[in-house]
PDB file with SEQRES, HELIX, SHEET and CRYST1 records, atoms N, CA, C and O in Angstrom:
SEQRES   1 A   69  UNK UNK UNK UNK UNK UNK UNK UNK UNK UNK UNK UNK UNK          
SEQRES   2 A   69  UNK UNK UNK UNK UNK UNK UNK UNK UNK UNK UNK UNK UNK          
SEQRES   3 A   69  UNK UNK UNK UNK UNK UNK UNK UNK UNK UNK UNK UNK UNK          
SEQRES   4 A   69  UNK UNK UNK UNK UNK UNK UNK UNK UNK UNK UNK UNK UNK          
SEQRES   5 A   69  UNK UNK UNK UNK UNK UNK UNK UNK UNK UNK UNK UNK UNK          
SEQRES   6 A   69  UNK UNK UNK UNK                                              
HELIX    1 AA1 UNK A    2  UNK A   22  1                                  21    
HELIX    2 AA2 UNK A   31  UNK A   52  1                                  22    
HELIX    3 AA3 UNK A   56  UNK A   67  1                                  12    
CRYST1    1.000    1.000    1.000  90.00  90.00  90.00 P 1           1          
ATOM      1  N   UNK A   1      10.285 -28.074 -15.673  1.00  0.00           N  
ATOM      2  CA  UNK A   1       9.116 -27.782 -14.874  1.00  0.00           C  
ATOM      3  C   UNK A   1       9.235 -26.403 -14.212  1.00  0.00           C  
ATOM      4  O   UNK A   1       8.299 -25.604 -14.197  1.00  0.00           O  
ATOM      5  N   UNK A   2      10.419 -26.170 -13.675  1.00  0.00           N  
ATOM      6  CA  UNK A   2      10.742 -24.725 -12.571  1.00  0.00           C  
ATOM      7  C   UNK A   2      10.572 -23.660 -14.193  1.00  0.00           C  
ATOM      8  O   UNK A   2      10.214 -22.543 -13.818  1.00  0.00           O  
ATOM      9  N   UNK A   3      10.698 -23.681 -15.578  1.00  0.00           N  
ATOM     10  CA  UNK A   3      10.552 -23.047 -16.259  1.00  0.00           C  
ATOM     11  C   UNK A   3       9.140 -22.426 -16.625  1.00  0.00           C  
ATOM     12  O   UNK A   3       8.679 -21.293 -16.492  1.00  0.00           O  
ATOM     13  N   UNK A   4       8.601 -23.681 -17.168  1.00  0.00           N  
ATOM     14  CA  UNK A   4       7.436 -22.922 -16.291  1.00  0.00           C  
ATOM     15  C   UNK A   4       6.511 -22.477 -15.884  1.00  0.00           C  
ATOM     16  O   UNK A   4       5.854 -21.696 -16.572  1.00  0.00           O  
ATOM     17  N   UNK A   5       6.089 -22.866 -14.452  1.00  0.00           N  
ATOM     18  CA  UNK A   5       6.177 -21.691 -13.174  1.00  0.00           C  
ATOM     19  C   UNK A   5       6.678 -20.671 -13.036  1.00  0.00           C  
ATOM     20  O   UNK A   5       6.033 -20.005 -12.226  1.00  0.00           O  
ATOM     21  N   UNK A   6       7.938 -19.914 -13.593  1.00  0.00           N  
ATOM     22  CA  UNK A   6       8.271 -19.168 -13.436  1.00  0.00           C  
ATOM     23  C   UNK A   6       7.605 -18.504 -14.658  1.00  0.00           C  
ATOM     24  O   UNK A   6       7.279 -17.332 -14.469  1.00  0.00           O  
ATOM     25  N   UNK A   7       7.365 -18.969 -15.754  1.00  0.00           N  
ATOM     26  CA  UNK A   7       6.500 -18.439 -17.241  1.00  0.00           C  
ATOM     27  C   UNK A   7       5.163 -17.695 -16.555  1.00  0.00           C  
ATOM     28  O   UNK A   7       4.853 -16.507 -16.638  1.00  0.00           O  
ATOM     29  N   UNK A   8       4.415 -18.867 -15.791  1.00  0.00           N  
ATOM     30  CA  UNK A   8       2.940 -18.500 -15.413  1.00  0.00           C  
ATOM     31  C   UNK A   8       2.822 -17.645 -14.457  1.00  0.00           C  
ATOM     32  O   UNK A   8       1.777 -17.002 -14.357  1.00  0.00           O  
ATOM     33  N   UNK A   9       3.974 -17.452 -13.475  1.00  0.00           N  
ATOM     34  CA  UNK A   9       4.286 -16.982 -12.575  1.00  0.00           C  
ATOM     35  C   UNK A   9       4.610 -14.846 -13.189  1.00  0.00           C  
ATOM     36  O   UNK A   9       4.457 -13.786 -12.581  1.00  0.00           O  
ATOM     37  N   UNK A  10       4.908 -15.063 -14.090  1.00  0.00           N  
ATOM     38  CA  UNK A  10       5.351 -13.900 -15.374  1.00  0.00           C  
ATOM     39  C   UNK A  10       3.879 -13.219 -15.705  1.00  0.00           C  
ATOM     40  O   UNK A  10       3.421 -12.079 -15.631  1.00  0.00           O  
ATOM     41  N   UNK A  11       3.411 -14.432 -16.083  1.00  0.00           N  
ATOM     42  CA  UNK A  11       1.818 -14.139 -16.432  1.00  0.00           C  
ATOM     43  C   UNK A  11       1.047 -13.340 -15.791  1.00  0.00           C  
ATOM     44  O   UNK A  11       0.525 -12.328 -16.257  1.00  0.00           O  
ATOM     45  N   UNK A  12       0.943 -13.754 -14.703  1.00  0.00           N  
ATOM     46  CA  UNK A  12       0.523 -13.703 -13.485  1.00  0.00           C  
ATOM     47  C   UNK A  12       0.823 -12.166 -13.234  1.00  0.00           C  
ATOM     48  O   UNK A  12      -0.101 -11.359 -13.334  1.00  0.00           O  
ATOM     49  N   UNK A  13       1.653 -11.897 -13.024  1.00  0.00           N  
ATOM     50  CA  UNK A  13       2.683 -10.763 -13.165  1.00  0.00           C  
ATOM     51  C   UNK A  13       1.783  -9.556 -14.106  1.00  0.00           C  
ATOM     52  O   UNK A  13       1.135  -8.516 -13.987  1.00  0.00           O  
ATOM     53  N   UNK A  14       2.188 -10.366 -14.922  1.00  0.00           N  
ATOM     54  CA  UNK A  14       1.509  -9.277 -16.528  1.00  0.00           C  
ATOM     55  C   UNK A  14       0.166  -8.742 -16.276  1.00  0.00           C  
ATOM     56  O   UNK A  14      -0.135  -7.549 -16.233  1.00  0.00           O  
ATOM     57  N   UNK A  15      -0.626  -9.776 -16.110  1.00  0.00           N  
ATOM     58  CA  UNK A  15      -2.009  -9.025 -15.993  1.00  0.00           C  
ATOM     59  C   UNK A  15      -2.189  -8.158 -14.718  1.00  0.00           C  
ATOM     60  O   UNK A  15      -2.800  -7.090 -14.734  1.00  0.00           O  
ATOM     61  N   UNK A  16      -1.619  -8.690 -13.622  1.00  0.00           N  
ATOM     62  CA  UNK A  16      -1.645  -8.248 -12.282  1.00  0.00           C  
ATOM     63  C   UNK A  16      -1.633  -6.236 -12.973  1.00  0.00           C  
ATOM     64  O   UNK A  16      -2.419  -5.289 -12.979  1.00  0.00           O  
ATOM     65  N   UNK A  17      -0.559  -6.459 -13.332  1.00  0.00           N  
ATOM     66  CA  UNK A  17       0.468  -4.554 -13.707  1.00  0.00           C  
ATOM     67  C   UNK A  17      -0.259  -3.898 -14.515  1.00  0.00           C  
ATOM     68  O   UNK A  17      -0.381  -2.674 -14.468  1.00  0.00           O  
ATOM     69  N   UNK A  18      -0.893  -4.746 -15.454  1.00  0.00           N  
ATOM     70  CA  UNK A  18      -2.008  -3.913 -16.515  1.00  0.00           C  
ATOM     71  C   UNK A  18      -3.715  -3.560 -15.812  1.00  0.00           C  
ATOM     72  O   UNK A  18      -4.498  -2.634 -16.021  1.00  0.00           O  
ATOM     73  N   UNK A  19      -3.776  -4.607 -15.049  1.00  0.00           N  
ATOM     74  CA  UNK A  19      -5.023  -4.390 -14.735  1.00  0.00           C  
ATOM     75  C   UNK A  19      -4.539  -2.664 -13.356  1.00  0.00           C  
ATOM     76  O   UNK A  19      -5.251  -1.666 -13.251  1.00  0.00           O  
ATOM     77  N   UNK A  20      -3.724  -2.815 -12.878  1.00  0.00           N  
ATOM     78  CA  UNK A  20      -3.285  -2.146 -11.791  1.00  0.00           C  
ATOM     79  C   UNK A  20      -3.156  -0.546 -12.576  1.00  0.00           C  
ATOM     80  O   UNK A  20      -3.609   0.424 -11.968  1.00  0.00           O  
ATOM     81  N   UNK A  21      -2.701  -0.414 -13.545  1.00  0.00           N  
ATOM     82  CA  UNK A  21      -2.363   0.866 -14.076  1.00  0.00           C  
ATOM     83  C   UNK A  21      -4.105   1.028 -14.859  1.00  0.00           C  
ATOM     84  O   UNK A  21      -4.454   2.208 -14.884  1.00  0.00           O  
ATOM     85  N   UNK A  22      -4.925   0.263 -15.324  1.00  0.00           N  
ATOM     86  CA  UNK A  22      -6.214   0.576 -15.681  1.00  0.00           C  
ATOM     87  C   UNK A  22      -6.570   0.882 -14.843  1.00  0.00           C  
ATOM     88  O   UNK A  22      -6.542   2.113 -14.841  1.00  0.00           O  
ATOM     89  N   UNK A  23      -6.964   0.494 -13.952  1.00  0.00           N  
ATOM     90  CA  UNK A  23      -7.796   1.144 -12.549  1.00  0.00           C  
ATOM     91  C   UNK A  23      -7.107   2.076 -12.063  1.00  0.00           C  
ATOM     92  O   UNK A  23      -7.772   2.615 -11.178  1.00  0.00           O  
ATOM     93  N   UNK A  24      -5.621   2.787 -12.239  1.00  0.00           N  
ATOM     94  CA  UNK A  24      -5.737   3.802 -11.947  1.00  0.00           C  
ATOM     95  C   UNK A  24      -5.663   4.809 -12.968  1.00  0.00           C  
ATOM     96  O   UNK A  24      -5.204   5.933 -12.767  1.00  0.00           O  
ATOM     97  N   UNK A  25      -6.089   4.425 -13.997  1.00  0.00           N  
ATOM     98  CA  UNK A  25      -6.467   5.381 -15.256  1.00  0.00           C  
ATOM     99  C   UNK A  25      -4.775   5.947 -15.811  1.00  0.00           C  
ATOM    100  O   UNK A  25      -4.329   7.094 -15.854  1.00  0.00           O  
ATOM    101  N   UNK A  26      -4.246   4.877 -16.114  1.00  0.00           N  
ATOM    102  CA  UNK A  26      -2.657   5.129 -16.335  1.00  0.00           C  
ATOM    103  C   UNK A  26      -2.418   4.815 -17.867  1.00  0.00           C  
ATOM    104  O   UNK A  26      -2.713   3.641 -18.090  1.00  0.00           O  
ATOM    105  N   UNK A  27      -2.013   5.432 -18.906  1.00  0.00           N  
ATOM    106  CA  UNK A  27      -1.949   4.428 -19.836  1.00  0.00           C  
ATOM    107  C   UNK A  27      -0.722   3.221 -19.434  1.00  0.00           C  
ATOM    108  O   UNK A  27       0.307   3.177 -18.759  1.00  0.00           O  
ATOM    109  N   UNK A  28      -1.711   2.101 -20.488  1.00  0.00           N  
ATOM    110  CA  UNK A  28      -0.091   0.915 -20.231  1.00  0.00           C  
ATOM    111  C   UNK A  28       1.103   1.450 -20.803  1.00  0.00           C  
ATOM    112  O   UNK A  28       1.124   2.283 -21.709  1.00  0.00           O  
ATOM    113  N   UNK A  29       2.166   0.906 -20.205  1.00  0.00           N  
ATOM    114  CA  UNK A  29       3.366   1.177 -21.234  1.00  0.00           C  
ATOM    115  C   UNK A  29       3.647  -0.177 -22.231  1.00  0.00           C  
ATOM    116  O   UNK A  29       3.185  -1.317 -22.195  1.00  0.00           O  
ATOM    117  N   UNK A  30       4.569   0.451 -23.089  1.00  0.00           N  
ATOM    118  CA  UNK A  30       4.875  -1.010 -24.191  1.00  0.00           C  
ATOM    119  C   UNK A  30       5.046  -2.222 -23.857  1.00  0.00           C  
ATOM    120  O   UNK A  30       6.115  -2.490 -23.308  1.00  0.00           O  
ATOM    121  N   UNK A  31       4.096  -3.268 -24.074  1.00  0.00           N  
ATOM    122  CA  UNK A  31       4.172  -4.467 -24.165  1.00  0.00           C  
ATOM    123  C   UNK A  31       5.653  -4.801 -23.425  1.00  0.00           C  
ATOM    124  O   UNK A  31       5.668  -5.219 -22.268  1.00  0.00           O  
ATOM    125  N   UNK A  32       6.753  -4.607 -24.102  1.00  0.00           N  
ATOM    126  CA  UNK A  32       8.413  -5.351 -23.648  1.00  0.00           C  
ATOM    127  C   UNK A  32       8.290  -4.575 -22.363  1.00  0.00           C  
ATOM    128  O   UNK A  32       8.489  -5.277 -21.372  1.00  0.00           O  
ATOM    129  N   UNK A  33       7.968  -3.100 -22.080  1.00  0.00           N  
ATOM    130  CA  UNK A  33       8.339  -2.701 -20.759  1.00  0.00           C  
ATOM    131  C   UNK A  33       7.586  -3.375 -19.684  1.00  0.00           C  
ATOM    132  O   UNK A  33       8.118  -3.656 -18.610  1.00  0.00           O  
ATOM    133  N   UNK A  34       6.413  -3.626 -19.948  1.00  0.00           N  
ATOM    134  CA  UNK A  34       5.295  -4.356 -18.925  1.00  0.00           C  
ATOM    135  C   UNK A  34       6.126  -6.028 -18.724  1.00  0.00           C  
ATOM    136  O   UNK A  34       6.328  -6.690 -17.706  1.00  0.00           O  
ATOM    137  N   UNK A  35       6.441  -6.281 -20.094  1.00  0.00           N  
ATOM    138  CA  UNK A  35       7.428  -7.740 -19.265  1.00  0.00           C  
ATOM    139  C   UNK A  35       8.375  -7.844 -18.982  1.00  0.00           C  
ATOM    140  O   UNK A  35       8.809  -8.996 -18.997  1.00  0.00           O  
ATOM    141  N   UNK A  36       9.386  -6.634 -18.506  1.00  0.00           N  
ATOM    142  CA  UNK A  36      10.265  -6.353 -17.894  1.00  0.00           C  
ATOM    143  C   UNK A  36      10.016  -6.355 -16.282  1.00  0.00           C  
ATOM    144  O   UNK A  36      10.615  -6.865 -15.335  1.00  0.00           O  
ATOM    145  N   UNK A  37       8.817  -5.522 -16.417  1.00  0.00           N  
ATOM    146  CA  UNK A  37       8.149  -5.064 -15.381  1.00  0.00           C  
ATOM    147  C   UNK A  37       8.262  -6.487 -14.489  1.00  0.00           C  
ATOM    148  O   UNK A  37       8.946  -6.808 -13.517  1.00  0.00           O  
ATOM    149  N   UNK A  38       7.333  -7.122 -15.239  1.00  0.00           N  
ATOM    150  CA  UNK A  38       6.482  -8.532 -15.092  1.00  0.00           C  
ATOM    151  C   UNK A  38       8.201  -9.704 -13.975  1.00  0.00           C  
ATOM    152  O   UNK A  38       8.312 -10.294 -12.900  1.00  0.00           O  
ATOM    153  N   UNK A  39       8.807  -9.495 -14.795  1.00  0.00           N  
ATOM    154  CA  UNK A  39       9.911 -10.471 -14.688  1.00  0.00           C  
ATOM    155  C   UNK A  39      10.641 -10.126 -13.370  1.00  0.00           C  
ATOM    156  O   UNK A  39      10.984 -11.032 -12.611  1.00  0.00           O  
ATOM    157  N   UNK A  40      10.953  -8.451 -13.008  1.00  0.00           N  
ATOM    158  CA  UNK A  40      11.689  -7.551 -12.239  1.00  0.00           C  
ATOM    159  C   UNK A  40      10.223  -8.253 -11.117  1.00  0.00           C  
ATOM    160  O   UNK A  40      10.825  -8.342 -10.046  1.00  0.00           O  
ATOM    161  N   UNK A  41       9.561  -8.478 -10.984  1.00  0.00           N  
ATOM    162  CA  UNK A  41       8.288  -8.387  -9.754  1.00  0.00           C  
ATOM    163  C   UNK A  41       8.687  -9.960  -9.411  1.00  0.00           C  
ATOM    164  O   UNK A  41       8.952 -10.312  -8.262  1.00  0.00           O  
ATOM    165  N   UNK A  42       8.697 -10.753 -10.403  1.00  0.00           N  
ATOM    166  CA  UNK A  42       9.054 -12.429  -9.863  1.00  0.00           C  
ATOM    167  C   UNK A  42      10.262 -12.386  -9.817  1.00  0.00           C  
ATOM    168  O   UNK A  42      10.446 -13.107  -8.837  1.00  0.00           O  
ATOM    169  N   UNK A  43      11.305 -12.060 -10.163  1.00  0.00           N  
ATOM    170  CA  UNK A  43      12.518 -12.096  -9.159  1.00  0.00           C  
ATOM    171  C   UNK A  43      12.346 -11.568  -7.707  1.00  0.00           C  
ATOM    172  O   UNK A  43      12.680 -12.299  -6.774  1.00  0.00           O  
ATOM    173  N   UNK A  44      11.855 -10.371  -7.486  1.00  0.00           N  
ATOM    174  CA  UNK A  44      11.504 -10.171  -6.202  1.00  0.00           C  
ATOM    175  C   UNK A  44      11.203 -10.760  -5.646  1.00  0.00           C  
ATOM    176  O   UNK A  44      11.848 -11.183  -4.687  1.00  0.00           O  
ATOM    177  N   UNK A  45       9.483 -11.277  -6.103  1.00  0.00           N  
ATOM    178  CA  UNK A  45       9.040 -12.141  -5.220  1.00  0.00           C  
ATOM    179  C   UNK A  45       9.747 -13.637  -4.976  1.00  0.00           C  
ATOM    180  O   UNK A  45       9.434 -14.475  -4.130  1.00  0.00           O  
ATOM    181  N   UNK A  46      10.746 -13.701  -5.934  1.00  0.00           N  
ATOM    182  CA  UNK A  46      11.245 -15.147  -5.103  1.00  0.00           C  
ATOM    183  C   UNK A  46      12.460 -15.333  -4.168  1.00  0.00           C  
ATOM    184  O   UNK A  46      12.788 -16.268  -3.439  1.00  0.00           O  
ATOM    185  N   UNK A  47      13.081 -13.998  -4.462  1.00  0.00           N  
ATOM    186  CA  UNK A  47      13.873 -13.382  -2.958  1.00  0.00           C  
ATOM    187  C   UNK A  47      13.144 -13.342  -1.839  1.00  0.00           C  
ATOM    188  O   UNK A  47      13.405 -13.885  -0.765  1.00  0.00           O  
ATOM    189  N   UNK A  48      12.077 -12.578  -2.164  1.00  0.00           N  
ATOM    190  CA  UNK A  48      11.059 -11.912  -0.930  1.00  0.00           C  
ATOM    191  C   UNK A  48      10.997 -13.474  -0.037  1.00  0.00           C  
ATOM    192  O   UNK A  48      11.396 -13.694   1.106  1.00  0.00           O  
ATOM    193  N   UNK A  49      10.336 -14.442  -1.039  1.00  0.00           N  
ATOM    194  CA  UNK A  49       9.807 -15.757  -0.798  1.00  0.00           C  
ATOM    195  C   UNK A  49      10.746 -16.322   0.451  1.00  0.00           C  
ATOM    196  O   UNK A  49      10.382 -16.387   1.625  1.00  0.00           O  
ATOM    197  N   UNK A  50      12.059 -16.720  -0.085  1.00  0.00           N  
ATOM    198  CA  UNK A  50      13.385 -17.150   0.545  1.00  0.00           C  
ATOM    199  C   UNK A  50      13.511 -16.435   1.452  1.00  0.00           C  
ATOM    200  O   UNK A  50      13.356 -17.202   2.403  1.00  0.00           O  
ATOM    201  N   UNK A  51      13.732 -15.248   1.940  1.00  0.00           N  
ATOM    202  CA  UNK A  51      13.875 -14.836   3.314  1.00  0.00           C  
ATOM    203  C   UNK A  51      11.827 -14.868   4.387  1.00  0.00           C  
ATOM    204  O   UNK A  51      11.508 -14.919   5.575  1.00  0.00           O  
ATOM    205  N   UNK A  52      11.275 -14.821   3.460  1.00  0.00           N  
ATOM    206  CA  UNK A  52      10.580 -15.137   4.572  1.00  0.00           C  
ATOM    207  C   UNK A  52       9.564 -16.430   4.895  1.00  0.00           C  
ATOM    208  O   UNK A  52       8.807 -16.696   5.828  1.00  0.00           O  
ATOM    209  N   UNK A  53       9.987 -17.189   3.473  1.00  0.00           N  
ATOM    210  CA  UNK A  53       8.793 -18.067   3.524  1.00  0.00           C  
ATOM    211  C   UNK A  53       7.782 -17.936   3.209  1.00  0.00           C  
ATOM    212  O   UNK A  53       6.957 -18.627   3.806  1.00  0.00           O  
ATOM    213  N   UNK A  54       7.381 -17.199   2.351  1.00  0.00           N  
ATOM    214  CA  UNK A  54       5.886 -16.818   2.369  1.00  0.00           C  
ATOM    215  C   UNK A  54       5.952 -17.489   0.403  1.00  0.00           C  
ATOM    216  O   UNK A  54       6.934 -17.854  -0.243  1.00  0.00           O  
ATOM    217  N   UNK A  55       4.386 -17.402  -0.034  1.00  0.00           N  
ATOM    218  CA  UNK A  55       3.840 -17.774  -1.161  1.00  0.00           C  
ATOM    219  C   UNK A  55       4.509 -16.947  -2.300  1.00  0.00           C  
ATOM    220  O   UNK A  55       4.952 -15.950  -1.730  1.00  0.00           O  
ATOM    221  N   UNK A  56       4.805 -16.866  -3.637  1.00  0.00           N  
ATOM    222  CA  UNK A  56       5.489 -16.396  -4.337  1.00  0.00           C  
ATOM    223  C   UNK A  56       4.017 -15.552  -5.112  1.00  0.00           C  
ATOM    224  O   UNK A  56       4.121 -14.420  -5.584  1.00  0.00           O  
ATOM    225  N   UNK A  57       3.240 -16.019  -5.117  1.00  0.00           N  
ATOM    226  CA  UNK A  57       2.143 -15.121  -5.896  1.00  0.00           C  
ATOM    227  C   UNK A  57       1.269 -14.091  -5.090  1.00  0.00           C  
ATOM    228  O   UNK A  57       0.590 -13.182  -5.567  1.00  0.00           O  
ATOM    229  N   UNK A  58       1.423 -14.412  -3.825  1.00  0.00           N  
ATOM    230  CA  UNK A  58       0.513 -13.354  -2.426  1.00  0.00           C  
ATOM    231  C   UNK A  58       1.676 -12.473  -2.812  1.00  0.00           C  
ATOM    232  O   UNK A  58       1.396 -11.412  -3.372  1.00  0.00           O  
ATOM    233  N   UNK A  59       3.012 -12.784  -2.577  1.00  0.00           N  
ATOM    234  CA  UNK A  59       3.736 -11.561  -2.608  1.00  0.00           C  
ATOM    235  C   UNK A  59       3.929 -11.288  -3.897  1.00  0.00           C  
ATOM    236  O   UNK A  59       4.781 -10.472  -3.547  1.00  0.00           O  
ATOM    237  N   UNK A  60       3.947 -11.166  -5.490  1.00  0.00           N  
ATOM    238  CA  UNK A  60       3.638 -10.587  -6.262  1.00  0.00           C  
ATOM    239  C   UNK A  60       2.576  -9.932  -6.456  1.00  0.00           C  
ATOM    240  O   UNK A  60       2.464  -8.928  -7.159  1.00  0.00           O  
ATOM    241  N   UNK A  61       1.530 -10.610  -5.679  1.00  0.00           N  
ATOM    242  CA  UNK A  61       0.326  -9.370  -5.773  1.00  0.00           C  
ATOM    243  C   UNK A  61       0.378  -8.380  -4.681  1.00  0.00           C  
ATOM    244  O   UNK A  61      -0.462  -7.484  -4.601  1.00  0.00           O  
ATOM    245  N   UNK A  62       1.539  -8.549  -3.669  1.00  0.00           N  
ATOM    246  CA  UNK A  62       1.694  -7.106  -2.827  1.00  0.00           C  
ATOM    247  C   UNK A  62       2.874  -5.888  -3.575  1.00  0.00           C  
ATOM    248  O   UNK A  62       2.885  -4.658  -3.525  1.00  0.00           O  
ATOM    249  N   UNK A  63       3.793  -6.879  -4.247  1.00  0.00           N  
ATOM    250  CA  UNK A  63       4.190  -5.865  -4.792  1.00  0.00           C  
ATOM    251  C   UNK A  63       3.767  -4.923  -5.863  1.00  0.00           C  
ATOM    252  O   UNK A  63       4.220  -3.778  -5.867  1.00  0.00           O  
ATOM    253  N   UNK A  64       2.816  -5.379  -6.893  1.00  0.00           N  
ATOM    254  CA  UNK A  64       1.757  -4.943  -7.736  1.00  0.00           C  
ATOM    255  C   UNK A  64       0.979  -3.661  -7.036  1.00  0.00           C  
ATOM    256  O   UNK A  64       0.762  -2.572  -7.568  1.00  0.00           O  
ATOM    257  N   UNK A  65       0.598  -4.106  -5.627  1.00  0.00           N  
ATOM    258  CA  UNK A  65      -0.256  -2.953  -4.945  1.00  0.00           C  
ATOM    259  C   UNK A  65       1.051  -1.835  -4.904  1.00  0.00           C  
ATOM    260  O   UNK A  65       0.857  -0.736  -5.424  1.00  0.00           O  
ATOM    261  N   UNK A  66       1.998  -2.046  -4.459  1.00  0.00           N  
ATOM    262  CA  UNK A  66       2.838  -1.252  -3.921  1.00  0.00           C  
ATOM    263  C   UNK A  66       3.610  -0.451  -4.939  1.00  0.00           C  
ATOM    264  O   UNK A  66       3.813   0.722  -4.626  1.00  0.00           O  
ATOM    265  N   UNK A  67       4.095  -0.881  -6.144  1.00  0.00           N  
ATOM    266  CA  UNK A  67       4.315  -0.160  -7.580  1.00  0.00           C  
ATOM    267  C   UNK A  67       3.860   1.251  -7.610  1.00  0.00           C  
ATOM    268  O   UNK A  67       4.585   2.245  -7.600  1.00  0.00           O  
ATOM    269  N   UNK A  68       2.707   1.213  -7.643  1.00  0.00           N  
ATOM    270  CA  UNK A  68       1.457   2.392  -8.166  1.00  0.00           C  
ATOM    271  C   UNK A  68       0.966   3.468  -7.067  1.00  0.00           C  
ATOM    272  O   UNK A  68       0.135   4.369  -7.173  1.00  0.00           O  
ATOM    273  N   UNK A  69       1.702   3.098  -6.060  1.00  0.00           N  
ATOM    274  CA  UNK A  69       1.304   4.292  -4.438  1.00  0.00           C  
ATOM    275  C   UNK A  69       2.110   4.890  -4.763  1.00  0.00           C  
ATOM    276  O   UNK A  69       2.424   5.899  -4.131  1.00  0.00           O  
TER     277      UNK A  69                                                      
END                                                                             
């Protein structure tokens, strides 16, 4: 089951980074790098999660904002 959540959670991830680099008129990078990307953002966020308690997908979509500044 924790597998996954952490899959959809990836997902989640994926589109978040592609849609984020379209709107800022970025090309995507390769498919494997975007799910590197994708994977490197949900480990974060489930550190992030553990020290503060907070939702694992609010904070993947802050780190998404924060990538691209």
């Amino acid at each position: 089951m924790l597998g996954f959540i952490r899959q959809q959670e990836k997902k989640v991830a994926l589109r978040l980074l592609a849609w984020q680099y379209q709107r800022q008129s970025m090309p995507l990078p390769a498919i494997a790098e975007l799910e590197q990307q994708a994977a490197h953002l949900v480990d974060d966020a489930h550190r992030i999660a553990r020290e503060r308690g907070q939702n694992v997908i609010a904070i993947i979509k802050e780190l998404v904002g924060e990538i691209r500044k």
